[in-house]
BALUMFI-862677 format. One line per 10 residues: number of its first residue (from 1); their letters; for each residue x, y, z of N, C-alpha, C, O. Coordinates in Angstrom, 2 decimals. Example, Ala and Ser with C-alpha at 12.3 -4.5 7.8 and 13.67 -1.06 7.14 Angstrom:
! BALUMFI-862677
1) as) 13.19/-5.69/7.80/12.30/-4.50/7.80/13.20/-3.30/7.80/14.24/-3.32/8.46 ~ 12.85/-2.25/7.08/13.67/-1.06/7.14/12.90/0.03/7.87/13.41/1.14/8.04 $
***
This chain:
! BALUMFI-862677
1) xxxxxxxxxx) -71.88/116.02/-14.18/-71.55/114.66/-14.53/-72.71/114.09/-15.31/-73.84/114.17/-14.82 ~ -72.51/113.49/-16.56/-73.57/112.88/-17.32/-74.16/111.56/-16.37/-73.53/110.85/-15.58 ~ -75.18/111.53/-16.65/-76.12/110.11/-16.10/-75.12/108.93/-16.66/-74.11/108.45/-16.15 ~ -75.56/108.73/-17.51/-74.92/107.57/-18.24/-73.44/106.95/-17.32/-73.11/105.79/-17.08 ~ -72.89/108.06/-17.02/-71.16/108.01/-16.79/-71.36/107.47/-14.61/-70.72/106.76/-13.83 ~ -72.41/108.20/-14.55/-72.45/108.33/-13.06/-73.21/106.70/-12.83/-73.05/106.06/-11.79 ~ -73.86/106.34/-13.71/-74.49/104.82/-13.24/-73.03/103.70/-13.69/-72.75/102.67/-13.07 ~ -72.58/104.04/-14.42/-71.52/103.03/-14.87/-70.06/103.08/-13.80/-69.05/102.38/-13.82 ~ -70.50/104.28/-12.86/-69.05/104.25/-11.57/-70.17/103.72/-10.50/-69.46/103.41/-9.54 ~ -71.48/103.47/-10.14/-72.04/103.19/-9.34/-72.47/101.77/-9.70/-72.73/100.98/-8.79 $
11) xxxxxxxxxx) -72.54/101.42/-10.86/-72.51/99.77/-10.97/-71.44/99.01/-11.06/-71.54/97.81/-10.82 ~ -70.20/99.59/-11.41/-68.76/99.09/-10.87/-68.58/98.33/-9.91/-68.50/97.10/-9.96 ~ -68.46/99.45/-8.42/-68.79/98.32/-7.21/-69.61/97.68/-6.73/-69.39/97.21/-5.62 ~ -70.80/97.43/-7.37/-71.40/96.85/-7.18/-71.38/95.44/-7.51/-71.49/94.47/-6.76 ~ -71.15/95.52/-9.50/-70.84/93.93/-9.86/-69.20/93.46/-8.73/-69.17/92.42/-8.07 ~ -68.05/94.46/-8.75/-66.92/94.18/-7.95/-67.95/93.14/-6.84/-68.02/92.00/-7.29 ~ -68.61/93.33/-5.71/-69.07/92.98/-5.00/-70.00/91.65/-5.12/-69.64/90.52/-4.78 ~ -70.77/91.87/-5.46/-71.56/90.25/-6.50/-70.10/89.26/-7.01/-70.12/88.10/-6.59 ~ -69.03/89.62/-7.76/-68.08/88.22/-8.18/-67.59/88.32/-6.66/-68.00/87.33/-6.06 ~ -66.91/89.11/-5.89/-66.11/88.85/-4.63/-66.85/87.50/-4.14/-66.34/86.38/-4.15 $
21) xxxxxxxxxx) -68.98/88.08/-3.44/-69.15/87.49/-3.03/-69.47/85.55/-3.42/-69.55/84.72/-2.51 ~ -69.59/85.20/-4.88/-70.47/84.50/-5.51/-69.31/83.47/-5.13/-68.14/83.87/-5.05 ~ -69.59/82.34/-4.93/-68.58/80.90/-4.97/-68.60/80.15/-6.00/-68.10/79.03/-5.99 ~ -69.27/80.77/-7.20/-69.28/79.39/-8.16/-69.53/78.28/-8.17/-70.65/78.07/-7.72 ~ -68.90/77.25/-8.55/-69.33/75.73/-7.98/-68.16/75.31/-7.40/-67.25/74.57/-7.78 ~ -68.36/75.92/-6.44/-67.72/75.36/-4.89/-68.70/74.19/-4.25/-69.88/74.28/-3.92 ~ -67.55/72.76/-4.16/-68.11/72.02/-3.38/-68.03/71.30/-2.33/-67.04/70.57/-2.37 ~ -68.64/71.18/-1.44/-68.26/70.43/0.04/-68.04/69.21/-0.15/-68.50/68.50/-1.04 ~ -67.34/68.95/0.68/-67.33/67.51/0.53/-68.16/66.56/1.34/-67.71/66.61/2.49 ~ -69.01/65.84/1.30/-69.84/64.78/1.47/-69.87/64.14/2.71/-69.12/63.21/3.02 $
31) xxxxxxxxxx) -71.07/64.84/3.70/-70.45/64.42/5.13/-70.88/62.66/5.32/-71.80/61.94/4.93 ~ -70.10/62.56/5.84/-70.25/60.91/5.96/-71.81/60.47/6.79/-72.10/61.25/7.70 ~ -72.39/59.80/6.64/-73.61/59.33/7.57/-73.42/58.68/8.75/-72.88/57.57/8.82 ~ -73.89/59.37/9.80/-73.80/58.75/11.23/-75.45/58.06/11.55/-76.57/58.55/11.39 ~ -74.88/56.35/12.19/-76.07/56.45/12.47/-76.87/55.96/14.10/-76.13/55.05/14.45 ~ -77.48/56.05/14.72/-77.62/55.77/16.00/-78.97/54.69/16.43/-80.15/54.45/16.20 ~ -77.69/54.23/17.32/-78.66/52.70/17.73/-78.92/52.32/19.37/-78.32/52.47/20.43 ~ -79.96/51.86/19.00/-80.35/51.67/20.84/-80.80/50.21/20.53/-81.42/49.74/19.58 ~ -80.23/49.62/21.75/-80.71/48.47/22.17/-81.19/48.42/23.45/-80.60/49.12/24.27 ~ -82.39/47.59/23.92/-82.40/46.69/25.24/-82.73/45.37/25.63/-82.95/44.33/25.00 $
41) xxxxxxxxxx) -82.70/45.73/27.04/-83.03/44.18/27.42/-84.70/44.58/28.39/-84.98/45.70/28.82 ~ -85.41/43.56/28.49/-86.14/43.66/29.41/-86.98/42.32/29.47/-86.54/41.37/28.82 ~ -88.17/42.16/30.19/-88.72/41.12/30.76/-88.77/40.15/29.66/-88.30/39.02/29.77 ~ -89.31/40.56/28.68/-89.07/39.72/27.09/-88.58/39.21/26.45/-88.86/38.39/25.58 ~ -86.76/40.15/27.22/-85.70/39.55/26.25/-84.86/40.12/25.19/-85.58/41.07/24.90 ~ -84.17/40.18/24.65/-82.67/40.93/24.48/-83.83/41.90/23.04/-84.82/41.57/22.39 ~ -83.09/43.00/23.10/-84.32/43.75/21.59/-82.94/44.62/21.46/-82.65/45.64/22.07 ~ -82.05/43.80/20.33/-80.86/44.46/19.25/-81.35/45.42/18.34/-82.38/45.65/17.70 ~ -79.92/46.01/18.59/-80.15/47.26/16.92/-79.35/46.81/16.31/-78.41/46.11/16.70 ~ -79.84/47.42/14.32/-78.56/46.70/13.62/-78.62/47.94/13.02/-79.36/48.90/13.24 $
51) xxxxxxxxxx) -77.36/47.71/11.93/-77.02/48.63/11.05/-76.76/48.41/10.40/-76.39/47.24/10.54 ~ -76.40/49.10/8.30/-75.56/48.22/7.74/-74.44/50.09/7.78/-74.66/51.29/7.98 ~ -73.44/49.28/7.47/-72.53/50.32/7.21/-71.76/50.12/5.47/-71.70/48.98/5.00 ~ -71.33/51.09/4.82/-70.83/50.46/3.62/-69.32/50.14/3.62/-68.84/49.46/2.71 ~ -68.49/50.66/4.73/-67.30/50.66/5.16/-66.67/50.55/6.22/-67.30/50.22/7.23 ~ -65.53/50.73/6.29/-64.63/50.72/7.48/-65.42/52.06/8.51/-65.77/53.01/7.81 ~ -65.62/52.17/9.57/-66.41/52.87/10.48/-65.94/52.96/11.90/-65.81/51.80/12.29 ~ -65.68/53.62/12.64/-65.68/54.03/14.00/-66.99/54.54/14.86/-67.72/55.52/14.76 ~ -66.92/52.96/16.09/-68.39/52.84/16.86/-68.35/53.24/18.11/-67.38/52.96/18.81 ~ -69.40/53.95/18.56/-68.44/54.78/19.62/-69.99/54.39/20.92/-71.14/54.85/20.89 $
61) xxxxxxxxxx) -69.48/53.59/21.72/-71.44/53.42/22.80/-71.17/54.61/23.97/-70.37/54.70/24.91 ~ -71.95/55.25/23.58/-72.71/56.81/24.16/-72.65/56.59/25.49/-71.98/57.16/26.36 ~ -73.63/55.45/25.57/-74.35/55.11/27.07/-74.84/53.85/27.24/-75.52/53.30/26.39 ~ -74.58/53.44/28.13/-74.99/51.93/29.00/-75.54/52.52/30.57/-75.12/53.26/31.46 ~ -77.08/51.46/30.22/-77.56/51.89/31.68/-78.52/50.57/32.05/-79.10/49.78/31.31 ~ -78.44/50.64/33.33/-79.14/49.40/33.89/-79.81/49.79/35.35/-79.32/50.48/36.25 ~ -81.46/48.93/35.29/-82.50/50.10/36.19/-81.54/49.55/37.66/-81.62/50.27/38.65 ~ -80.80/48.47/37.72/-80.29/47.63/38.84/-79.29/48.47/39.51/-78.21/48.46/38.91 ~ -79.33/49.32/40.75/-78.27/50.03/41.13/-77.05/49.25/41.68/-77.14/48.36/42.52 ~ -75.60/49.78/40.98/-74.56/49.53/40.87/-74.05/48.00/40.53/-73.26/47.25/41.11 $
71) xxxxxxxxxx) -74.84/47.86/39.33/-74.91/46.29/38.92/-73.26/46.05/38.32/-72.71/46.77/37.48 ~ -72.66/44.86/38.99/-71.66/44.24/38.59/-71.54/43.26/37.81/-71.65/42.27/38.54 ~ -71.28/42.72/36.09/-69.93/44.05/36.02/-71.32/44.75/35.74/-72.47/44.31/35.76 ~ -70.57/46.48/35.36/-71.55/47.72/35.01/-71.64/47.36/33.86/-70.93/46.58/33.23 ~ -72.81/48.10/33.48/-73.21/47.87/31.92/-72.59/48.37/31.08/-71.94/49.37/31.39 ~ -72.50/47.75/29.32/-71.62/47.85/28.78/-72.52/47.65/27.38/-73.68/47.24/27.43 ~ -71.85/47.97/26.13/-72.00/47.88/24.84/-71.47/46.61/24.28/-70.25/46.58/24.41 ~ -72.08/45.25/23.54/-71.82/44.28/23.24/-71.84/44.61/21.63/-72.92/44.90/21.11 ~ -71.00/44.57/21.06/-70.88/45.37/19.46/-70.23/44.05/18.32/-69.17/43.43/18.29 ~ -71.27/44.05/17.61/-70.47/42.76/16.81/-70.75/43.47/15.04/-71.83/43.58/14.46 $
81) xxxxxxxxxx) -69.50/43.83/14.60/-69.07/44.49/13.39/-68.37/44.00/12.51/-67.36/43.65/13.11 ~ -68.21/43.69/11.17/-67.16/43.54/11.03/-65.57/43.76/11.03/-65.05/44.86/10.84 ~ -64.85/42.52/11.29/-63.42/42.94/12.07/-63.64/43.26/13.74/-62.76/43.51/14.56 ~ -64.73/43.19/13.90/-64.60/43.32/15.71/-66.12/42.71/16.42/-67.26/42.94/16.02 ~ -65.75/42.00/17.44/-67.09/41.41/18.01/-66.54/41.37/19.61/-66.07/40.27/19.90 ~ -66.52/42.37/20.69/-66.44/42.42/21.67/-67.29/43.23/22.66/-68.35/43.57/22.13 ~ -67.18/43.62/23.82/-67.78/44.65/24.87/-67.15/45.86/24.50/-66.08/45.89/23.89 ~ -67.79/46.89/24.87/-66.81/48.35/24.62/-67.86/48.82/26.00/-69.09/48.68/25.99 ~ -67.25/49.24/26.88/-67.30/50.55/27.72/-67.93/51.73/27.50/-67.48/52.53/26.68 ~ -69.16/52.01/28.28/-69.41/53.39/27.90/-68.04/54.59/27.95/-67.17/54.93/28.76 $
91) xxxxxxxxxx) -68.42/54.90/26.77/-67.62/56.11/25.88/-66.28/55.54/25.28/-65.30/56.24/25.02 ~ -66.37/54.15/25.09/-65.48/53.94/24.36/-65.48/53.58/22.57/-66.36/54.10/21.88 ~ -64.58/52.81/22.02/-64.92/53.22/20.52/-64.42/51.66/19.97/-63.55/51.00/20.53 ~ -65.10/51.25/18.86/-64.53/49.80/18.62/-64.51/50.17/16.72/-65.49/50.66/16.16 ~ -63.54/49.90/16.17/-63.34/49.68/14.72/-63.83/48.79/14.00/-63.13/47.79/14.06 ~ -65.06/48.61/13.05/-65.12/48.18/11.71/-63.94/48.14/10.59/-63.23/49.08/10.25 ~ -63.93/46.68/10.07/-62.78/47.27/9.35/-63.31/46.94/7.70/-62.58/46.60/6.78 ~ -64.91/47.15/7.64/-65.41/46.79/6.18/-67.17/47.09/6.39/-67.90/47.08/7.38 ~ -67.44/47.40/4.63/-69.18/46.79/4.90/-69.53/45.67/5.66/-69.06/44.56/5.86 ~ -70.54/46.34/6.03/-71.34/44.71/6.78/-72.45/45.62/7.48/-72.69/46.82/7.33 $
101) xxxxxxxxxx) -73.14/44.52/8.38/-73.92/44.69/9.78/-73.11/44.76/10.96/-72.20/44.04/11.35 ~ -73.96/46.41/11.75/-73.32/46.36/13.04/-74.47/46.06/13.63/-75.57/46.50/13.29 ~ -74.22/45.21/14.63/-75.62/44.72/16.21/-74.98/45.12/17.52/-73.93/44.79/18.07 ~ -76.21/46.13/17.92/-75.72/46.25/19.35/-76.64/45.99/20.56/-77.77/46.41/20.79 ~ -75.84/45.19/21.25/-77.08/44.37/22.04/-76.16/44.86/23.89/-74.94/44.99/24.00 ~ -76.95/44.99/24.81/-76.52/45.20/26.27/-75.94/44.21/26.83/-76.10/43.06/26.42 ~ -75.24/44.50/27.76/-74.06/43.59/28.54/-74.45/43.76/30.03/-74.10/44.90/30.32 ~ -75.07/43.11/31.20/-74.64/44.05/32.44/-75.89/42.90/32.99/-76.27/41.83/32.50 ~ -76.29/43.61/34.16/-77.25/42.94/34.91/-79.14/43.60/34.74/-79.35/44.80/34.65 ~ -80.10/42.74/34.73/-81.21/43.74/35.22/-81.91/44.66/33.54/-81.44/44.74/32.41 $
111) xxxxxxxxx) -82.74/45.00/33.94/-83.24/45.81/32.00/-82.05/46.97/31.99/-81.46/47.58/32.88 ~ -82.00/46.96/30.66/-80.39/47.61/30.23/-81.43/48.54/29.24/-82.59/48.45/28.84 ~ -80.20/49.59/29.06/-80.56/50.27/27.40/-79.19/50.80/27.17/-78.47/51.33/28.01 ~ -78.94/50.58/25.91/-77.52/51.46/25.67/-77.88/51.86/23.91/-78.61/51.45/23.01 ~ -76.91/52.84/24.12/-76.50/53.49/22.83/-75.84/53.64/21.96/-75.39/54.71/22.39 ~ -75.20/53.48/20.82/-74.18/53.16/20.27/-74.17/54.57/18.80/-75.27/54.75/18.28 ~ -73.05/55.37/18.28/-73.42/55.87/17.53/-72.30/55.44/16.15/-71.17/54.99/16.36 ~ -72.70/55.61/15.17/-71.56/55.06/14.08/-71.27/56.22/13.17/-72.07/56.97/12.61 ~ -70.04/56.20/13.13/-69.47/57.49/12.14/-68.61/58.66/12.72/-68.22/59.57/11.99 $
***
């Protein structure tokens, strides 16, 4: 078998292999930005998180905690967004329905900390 002939069946599958693997300009699509907020309370006095968001958003508070054992009501996420300004429940979720500022400030008895995540 000539050289010439034997590199040109051995670089065959090779380029075959290089286009299979190559993606071209393949593109993902654009993961949205999540962002995470803690607020508390303590001897000082309420210490809010804000956010801005550029859109409609789903807010979801992680965690509510308070050093006060079994403080009534239990602690909670106080979420003021646009299109929504209420309490949400740990692990529950409250809707933005536009840009704006989200603030999340604690609900409950005693030094608090809670968490809130957006996106």
């Amino acid at each position: 078998m000539k050289t010439g002939y034997a590199i040109a069946l051995l670089s065959l599958p090779a380029f075959a292999v290089l286009t299979i693997t190559h993606q071209g300009n393949a593109q993902r699509a654009p993961r949205a930005k999540v962002h995470a907020l803690q607020a508390t309370t303590d001897k000082t006095g309420e210490h809010p998180a804000t956010a801005e968001i550029a859109g409609p958003a789903t807010i979801t508070c992680i965690n509510a905690a308070s050093e006060t054992p079994n403080s009534q009501p239990p602690p909670s996420c106080n979420i003021t967004a646009p299109g929504f300004k209420g309490i949400v429940k740990k692990g529950g979720t409250a809707n933005a329905t536009g840009a704006g500022t989200v603030t999340l400030t604690c609900s409950g008895q005693g030094y608090l900390r809670c968490d809130a995540r957006i996106g």
